[in-house]
BALUM-267376 format. One record per residue (C-alpha): residue number from 0; x, y, z. Coordinates in nm, 2 decimals. Layout:
<torlo k="NUM" x="X" y="Y" z="Z"/>
...
This chain:
<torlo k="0" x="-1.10" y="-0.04" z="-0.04"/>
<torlo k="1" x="-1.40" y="-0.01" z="0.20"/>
<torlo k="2" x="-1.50" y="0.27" z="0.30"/>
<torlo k="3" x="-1.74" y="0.22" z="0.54"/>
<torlo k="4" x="-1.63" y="0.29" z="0.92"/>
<torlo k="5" x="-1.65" y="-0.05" z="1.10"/>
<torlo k="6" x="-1.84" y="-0.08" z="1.43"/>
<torlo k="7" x="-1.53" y="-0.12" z="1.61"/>
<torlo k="8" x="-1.37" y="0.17" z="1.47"/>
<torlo k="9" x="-1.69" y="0.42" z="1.55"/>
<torlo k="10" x="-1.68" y="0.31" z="1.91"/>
<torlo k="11" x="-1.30" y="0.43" z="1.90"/>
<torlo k="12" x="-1.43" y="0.73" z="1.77"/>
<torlo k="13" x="-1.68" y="0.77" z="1.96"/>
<torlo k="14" x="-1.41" y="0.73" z="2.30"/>
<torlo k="15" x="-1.23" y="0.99" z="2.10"/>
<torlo k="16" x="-1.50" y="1.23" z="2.12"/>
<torlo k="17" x="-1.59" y="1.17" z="2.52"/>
<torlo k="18" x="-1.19" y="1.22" z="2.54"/>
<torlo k="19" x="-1.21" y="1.54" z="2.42"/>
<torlo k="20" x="-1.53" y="1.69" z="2.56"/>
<torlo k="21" x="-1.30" y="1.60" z="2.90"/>
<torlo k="22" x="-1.01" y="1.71" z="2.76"/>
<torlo k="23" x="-1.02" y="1.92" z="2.51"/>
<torlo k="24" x="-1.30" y="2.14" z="2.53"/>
<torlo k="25" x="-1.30" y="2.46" z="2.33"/>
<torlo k="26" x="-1.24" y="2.70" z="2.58"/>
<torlo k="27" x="-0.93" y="2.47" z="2.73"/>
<torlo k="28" x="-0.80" y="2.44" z="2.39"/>
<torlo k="29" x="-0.81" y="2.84" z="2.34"/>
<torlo k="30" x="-0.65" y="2.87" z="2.73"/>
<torlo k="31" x="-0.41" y="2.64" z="2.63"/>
<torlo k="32" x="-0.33" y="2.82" z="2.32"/>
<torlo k="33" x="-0.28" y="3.14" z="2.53"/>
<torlo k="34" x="-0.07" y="3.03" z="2.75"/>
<torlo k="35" x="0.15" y="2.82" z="2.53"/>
<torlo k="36" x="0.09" y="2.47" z="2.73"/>
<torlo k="37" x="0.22" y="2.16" z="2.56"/>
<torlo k="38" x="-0.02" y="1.87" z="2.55"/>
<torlo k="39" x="0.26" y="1.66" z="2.71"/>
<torlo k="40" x="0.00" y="1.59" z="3.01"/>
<torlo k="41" x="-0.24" y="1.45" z="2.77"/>
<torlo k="42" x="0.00" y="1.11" z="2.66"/>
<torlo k="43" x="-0.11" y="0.90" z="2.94"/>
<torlo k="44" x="-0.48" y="0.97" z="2.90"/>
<torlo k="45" x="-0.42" y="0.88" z="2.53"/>
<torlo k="46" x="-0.24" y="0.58" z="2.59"/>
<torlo k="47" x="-0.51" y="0.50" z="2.84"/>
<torlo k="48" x="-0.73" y="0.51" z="2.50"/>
<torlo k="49" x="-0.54" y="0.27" z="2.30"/>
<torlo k="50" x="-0.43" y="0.57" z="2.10"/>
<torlo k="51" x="-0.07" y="0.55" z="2.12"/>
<torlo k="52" x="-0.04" y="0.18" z="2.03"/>
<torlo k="53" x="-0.37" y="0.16" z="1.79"/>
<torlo k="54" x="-0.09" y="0.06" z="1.48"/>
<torlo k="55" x="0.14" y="-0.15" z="1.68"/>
<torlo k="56" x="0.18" y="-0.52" z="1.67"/>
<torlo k="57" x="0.03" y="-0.70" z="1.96"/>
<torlo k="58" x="0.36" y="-0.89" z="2.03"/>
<torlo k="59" x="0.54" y="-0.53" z="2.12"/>
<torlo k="60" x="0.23" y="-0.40" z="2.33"/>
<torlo k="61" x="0.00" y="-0.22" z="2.06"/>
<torlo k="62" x="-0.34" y="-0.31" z="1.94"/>
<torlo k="63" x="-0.28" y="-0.38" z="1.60"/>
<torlo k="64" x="-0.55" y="-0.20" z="1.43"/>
<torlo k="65" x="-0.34" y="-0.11" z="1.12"/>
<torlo k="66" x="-0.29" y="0.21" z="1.00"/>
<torlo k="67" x="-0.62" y="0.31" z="0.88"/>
<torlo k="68" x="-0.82" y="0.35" z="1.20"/>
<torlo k="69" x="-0.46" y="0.58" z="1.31"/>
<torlo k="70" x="-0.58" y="0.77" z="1.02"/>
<torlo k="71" x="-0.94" y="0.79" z="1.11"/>
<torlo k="72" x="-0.84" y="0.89" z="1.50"/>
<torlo k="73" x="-0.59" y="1.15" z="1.36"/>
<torlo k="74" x="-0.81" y="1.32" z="1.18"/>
<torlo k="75" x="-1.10" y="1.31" z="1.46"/>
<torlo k="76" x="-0.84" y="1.41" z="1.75"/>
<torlo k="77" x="-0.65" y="1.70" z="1.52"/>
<torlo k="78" x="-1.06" y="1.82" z="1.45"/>
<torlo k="79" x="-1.09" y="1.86" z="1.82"/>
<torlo k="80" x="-0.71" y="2.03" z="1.89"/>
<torlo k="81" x="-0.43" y="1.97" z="1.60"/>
<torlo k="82" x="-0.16" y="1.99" z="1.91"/>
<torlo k="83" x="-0.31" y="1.68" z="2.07"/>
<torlo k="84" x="-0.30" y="1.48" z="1.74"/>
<torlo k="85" x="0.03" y="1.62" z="1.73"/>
<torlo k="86" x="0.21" y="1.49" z="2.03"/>
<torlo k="87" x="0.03" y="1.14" z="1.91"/>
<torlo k="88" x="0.17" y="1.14" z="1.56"/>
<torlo k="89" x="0.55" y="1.23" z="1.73"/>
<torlo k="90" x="0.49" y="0.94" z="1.96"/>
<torlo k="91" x="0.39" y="0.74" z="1.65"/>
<torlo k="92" x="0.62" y="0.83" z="1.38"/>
<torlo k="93" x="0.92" y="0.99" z="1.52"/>
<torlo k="94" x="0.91" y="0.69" z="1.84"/>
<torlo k="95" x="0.73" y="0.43" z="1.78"/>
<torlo k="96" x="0.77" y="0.37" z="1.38"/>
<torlo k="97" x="1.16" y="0.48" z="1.38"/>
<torlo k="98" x="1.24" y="0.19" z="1.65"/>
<torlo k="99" x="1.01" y="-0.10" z="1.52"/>
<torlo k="100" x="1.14" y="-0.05" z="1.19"/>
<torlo k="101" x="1.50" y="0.01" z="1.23"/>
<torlo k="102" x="1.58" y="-0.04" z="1.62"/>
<torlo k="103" x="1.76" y="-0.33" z="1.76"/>
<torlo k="104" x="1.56" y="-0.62" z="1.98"/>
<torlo k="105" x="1.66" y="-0.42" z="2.27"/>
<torlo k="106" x="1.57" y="-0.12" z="2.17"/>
<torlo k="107" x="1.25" y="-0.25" z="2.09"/>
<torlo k="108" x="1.14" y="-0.41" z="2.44"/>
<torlo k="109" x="1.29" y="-0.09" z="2.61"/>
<torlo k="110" x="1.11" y="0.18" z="2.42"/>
<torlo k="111" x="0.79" y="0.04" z="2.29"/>
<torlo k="112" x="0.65" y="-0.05" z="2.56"/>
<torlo k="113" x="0.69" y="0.32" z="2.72"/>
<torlo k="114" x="0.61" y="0.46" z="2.43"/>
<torlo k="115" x="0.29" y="0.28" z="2.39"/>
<torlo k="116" x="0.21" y="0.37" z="2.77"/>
<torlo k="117" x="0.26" y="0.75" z="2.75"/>
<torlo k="118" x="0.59" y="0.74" z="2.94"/>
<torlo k="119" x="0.81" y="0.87" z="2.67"/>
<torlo k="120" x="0.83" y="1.11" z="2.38"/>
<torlo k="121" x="1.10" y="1.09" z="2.09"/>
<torlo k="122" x="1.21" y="1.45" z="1.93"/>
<torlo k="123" x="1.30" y="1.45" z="1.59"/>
<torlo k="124" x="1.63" y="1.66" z="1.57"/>
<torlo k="125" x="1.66" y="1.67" z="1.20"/>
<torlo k="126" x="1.71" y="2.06" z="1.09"/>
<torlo k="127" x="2.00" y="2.26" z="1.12"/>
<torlo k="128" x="2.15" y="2.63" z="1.03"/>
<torlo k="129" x="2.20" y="2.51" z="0.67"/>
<torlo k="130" x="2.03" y="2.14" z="0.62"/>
<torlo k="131" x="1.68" y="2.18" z="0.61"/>
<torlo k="132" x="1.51" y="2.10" z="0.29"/>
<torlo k="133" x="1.84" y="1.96" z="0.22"/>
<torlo k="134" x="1.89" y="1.70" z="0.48"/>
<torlo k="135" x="2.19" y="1.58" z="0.33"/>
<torlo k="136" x="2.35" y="1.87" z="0.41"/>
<torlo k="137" x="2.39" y="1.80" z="0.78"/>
<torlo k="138" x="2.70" y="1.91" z="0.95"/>
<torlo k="139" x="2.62" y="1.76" z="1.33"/>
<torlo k="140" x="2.90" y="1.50" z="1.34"/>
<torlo k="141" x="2.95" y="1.26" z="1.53"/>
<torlo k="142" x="3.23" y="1.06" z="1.59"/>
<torlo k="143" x="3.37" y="0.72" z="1.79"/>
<torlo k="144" x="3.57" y="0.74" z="2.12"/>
<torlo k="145" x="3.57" y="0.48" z="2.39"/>
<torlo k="146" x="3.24" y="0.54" z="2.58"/>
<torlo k="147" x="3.06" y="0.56" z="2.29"/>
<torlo k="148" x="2.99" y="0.88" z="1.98"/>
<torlo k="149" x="3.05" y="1.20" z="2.11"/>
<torlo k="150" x="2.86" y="1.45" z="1.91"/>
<torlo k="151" x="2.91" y="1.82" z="1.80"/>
<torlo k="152" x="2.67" y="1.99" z="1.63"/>
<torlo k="153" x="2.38" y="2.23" z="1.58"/>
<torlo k="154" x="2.03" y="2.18" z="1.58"/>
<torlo k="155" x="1.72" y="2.42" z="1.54"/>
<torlo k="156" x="1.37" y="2.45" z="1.47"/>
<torlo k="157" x="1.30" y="2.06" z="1.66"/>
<torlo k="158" x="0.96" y="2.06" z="1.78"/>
<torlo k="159" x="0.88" y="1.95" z="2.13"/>
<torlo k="160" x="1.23" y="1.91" z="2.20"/>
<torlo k="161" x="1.19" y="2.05" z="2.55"/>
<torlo k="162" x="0.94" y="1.82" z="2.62"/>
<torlo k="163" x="1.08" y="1.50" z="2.51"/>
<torlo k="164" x="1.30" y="1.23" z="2.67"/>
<torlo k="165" x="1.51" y="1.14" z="2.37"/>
<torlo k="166" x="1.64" y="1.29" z="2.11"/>
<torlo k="167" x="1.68" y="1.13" z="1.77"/>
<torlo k="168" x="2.00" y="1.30" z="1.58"/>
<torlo k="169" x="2.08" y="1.19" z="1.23"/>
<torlo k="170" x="2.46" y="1.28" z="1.26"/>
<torlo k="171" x="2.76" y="1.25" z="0.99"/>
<torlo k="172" x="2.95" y="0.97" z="1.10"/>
<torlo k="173" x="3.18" y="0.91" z="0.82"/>
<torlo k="174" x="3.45" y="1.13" z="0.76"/>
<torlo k="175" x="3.44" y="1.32" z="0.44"/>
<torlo k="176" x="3.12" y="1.15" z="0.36"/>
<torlo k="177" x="2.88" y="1.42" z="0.16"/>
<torlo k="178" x="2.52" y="1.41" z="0.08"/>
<torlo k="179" x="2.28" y="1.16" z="0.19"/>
<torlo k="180" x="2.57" y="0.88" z="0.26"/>
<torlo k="181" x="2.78" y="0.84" z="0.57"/>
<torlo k="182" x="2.51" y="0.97" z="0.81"/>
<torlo k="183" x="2.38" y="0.77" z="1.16"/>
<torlo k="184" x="2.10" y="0.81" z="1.37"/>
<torlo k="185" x="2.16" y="0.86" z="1.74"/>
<torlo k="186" x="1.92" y="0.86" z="1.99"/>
<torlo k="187" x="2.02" y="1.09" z="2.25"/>
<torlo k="188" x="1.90" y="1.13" z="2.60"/>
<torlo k="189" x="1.80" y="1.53" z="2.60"/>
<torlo k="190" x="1.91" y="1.55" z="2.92"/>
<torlo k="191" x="2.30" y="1.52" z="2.87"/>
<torlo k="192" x="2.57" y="1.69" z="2.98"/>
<torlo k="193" x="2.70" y="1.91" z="2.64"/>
<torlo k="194" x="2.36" y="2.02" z="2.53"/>
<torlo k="195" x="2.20" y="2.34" z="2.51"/>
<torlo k="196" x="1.88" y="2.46" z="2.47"/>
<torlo k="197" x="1.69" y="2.80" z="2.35"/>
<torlo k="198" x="1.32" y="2.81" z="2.30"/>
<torlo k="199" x="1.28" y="2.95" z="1.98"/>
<torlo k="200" x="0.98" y="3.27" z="1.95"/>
<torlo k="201" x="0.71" y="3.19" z="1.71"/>
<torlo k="202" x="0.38" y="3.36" z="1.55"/>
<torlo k="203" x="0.17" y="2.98" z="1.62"/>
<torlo k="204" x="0.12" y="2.68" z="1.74"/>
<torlo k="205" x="0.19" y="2.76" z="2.08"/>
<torlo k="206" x="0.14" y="2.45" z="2.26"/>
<torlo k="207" x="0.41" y="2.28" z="2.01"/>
<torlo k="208" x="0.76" y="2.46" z="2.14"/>
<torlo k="209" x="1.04" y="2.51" z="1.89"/>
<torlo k="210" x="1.37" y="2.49" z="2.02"/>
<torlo k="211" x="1.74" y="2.55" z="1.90"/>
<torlo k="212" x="2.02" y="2.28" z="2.05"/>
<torlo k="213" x="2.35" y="2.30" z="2.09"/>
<torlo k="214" x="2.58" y="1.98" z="2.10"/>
<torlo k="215" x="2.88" y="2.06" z="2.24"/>
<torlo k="216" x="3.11" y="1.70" z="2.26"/>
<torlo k="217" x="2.78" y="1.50" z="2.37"/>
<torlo k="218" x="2.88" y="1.18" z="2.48"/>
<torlo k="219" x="2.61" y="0.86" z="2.40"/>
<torlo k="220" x="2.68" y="0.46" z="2.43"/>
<torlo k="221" x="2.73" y="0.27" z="2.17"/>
<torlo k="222" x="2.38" y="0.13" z="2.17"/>
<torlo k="223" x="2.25" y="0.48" z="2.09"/>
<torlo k="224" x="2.25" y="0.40" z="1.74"/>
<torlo k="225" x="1.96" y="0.40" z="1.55"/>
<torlo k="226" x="1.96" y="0.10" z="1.24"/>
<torlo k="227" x="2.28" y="0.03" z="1.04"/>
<torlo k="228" x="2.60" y="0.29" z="1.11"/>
<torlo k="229" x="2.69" y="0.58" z="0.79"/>
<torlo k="230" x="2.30" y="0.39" z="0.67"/>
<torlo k="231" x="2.07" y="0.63" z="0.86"/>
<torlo k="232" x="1.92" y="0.83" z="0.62"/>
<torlo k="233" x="1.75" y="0.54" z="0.47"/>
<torlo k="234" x="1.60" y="0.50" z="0.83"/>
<torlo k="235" x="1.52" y="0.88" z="0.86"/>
<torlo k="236" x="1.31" y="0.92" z="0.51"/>
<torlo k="237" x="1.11" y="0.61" z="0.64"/>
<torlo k="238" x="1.04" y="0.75" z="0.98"/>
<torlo k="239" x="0.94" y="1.12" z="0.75"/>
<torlo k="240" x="0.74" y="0.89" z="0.60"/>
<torlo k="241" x="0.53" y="0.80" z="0.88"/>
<torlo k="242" x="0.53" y="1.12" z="1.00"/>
<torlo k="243" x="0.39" y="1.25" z="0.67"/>
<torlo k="244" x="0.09" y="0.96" z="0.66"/>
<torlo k="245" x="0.00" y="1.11" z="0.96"/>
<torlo k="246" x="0.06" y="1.44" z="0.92"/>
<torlo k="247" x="-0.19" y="1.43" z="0.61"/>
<torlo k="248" x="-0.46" y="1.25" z="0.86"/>
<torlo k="249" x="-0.42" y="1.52" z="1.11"/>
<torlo k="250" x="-0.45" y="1.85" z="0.88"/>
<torlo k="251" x="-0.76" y="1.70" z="0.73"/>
<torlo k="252" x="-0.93" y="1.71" z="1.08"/>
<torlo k="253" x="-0.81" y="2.06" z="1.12"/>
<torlo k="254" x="-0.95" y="2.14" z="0.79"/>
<torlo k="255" x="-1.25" y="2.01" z="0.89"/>
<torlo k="256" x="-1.29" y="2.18" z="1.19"/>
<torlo k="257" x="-1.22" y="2.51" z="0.97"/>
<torlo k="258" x="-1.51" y="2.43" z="0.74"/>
<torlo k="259" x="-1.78" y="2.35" z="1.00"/>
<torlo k="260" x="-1.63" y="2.67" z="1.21"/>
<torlo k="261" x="-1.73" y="2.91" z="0.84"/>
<torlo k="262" x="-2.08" y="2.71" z="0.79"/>
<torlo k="263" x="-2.19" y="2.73" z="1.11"/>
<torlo k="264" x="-2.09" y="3.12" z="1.10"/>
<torlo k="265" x="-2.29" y="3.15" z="0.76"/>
<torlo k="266" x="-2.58" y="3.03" z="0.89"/>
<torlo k="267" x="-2.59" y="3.27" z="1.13"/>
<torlo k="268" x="-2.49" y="3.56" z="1.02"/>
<torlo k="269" x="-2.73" y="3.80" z="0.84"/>
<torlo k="270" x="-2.69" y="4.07" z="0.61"/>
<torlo k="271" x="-2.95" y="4.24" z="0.41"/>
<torlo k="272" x="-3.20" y="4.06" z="0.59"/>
<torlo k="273" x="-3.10" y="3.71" z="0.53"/>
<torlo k="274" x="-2.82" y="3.51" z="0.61"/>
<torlo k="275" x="-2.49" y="3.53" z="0.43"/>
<torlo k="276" x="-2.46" y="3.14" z="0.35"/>
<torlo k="277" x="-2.80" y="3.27" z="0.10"/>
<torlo k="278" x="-2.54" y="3.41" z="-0.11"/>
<torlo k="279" x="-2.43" y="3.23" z="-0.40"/>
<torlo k="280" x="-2.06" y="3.38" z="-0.37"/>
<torlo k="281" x="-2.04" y="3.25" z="0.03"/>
<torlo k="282" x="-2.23" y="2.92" z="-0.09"/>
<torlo k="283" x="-1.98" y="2.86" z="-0.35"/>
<torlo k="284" x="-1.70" y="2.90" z="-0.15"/>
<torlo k="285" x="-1.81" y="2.71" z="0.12"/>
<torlo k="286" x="-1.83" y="2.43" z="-0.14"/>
<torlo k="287" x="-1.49" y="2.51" z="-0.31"/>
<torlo k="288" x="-1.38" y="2.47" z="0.07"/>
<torlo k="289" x="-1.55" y="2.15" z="0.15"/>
<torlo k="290" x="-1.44" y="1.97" z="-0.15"/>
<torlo k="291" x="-1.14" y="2.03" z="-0.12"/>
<torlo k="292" x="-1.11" y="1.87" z="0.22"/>
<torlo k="293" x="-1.32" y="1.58" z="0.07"/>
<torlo k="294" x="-1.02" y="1.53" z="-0.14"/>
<torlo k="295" x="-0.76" y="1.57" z="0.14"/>
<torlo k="296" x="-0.93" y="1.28" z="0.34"/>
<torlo k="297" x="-0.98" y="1.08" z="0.01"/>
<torlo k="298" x="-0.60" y="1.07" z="-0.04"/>
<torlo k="299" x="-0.49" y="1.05" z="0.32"/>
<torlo k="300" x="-0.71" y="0.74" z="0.35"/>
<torlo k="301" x="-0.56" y="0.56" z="0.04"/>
<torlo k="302" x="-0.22" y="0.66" z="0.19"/>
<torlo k="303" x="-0.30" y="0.48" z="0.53"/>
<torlo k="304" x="-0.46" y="0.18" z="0.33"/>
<torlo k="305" x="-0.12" y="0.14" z="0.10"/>
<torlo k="306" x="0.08" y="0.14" z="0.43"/>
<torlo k="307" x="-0.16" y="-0.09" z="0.63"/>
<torlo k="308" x="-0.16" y="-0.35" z="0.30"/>
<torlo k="309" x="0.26" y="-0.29" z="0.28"/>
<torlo k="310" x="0.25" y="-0.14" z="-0.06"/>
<torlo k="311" x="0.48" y="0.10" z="-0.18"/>
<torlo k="312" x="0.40" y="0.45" z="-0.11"/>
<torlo k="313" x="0.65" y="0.72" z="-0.16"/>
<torlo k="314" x="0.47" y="0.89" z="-0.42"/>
<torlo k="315" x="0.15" y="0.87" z="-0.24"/>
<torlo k="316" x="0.30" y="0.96" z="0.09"/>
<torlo k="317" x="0.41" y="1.33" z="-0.04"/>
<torlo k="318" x="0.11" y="1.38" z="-0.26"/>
<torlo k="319" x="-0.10" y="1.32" z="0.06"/>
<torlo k="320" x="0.12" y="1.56" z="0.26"/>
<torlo k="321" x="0.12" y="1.85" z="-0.06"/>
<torlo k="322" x="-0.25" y="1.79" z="-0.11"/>
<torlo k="323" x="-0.34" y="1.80" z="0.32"/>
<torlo k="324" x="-0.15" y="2.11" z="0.43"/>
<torlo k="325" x="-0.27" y="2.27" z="0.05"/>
<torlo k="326" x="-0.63" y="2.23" z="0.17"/>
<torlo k="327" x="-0.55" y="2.36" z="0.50"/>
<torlo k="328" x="-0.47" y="2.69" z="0.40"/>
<torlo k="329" x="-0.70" y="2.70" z="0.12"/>
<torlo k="330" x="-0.97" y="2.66" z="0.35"/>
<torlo k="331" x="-0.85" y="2.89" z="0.65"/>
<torlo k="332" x="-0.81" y="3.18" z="0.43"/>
<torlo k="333" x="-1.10" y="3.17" z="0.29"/>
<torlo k="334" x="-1.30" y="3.07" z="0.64"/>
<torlo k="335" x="-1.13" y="3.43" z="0.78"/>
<torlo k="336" x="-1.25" y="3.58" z="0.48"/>
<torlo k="337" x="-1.60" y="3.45" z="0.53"/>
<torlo k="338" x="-1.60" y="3.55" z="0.93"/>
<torlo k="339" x="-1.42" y="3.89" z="0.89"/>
<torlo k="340" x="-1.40" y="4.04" z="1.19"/>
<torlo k="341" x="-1.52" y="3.75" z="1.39"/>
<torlo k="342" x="-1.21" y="3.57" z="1.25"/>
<torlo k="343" x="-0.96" y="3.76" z="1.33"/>
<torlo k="344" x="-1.06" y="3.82" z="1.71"/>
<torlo k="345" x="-0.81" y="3.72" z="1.91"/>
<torlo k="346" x="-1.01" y="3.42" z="2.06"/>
<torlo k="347" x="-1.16" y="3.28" z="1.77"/>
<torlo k="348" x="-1.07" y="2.96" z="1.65"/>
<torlo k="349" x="-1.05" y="3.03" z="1.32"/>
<torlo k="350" x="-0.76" y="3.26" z="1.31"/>
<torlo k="351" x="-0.58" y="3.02" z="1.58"/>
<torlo k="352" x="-0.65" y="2.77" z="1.25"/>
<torlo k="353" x="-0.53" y="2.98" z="0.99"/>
<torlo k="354" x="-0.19" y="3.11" z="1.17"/>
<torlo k="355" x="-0.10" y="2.73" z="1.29"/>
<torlo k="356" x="-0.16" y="2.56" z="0.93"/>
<torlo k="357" x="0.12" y="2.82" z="0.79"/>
<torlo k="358" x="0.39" y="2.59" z="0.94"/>
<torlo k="359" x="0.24" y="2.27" z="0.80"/>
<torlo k="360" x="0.35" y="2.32" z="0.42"/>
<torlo k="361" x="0.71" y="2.35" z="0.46"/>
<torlo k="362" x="0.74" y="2.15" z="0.82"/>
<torlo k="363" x="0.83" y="1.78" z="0.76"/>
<torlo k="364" x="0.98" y="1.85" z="0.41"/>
<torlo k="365" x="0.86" y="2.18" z="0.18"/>
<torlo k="366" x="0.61" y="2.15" z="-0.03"/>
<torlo k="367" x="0.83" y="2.22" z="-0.31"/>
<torlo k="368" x="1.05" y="1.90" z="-0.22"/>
<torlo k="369" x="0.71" y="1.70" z="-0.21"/>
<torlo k="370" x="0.70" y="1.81" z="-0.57"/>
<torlo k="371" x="1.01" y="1.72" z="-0.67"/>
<torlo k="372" x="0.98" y="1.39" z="-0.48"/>
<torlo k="373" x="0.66" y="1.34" z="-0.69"/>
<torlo k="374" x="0.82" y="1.42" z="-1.05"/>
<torlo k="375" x="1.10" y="1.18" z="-0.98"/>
<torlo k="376" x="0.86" y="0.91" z="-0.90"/>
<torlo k="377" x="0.69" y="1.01" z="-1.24"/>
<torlo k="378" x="1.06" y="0.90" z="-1.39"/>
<torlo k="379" x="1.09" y="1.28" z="-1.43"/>
């Protein structure tokens, strides 16, 4: 692996960092954390960038860059605003990745290209009442009838549902079926007759809404399914796995953006007539803190390199994930300890940092199943 960051990937950077001095400045980024704005106005100026398509082949309309300059523009757009990185990596991971990979030839000339351009956004409707860290436990069914699948079902807790065009529904199409077997994924227009939606209250990450969804005898065509009928949970733990490559990139940027927030406020701030980054304690854990982010981005890169090559990565994926959102917290707790009272202001960064990274280590699989996933790729 090479390390270095190519010419051509700096000057991507670089547009990434114009992007968000337009875009993203700090004081829009705390207005629209106020007032709870989704970044869903921001997809055409990213795909305007390239950033939406960096990963994709050129043949379906992306730049094919490869996964490790995603990484790299991740992390540098998620150290400006995580929610803008966000709605990238849903566009990515949850669109893009699910229908290259597992989406018919159709499906693929429809949604690509729109996908790539900004013009649509993919929900992943995964958690339910009781089927959360246990995805196989999902009870949304959905069975044949002659227009198509009707569905019936419960959803909750699906991020930027209200937002998106589509919804992707891993339903239980086999009757009887139990577990991980006998499930489909269904991509479902969200606007469609039989579906109801709640917005679901929430202590952060305001400009990502959480909503609960009622299917209530949903009808879809035939062509809404996703890969290989009663086969889609294959499908769904590679599009989590995706979403978890860039979830890792992204955290790392926030992570970042916590560190430089705490040295900048050590350097500043005085206290017995010198600064309190002169103290060993606060110089120590400002280390602590940047080290571990160093390690974060270590890992997240190798992840995004074993992807980009085609290696197998399942092991890697969740460590990256475990070790991302870890550091996150690690290093928000300890950067509100460091600005006290400045922290916990209502308009500092910091604490916006430290309450949205509490979601991160149980969203998109607990950490605890990320552990488990780990031991049994150990041959535990």
């Amino acid at each position: 692996m090479d390390f270095a960051i190519a010419p051509d990937q700096q000057a991507i950077l670089d547009g990434i960092d114009s992007f968000a001095r337009r875009h993203l400045a700090p004081a829009e980024v705390r207005r629209r954390d106020r007032d709870r704005v989704p970044p869903y106005d921001l997809l055409p100026a990213l795909a305007e960038l390239g950033v939406l398509g960096l990963a994709a082949p050129v043949e379906h309309g992306g730049l094919g860059l490869g996964w490790t300059t995603l990484a790299l523009v991740q992390e540098r757009l998620a150290g400006h605003a995580y929610f803008a990185a966000s709605i990238c990596n849903r566009v990515v991971a949850f669109g893009l990745m699910t229908i290259l990979k597992n989406g018919t030839t159709a499906q693929r000339a429809d949604l690509a290209p729109r996908l790539i351009a900004g013009r649509c956004l993919i929900a992943l409707a995964l958690s339910e009442p009781e089927a959360g860290t246990d995805a196989g436990a999902i009870r949304t069914r959905a069975e044949r009838v002659t227009e198509g699948w009707r569905i019936t079902g419960r959803k909750t807790w699906i991020s930027d549902a209200g937002g998106a065009d589509y919804l992707l529904t891993p339903c239980r199409t086999a009757p009887g079926s139990m577990g991980t077997s006998g499930i489909s994924l269904l991509l479902v227009p969200r606007v469609s007759t039989g579906i109801a939606m709640t917005e679901l209250a929430k202590i952060g990450n305001n400009c990502m809404p959480s909503w609960d969804i009622g299917y209530d005898g949903v009808i879809v065509a035939a062509d809404a399914l996703i890969g290989r009928e009663n086969e889609g949970f294959k499908a769904l733990m590679s599009t989590l796995h995706y979403a978890r490559a860039s979830m890792a990139a992204s955290v790392t940027g926030a992570a970042q953006a916590a560190v430089d927030i705490a040295l900048a406020h050590v350097k500043e701030r005085r206290q017995f007539g010198q600064p309190i980054g002169s103290f060993q304690a606060v110089r120590h854990m400002l280390a602590d803190m940047q080290t571990r982010v160093d390690q974060s981005r270590l890992m997240a890169w190798r992840l995004a390199w074993l992807i980009e090559t085609g290696r197998s990565c399942r092991r890697e994926a969740a460590q990256a994930k475990l070790v991302a959102t870890e550091t996150l917290q690690f290093v928000t707790d300890r950067g509100m300890q460091l600005l006290a009272s400045a922290g916990y202001a209502a308009d500092s960064d910091m604490q916006r940092l430290w309450r949205d990274g509490r979601l991160y280590s149980f969203g998109e699989g607990t950490n605890e199943i990320q552990r488990d996933l780990i031991a049994r790729e150990l041959g535990l």
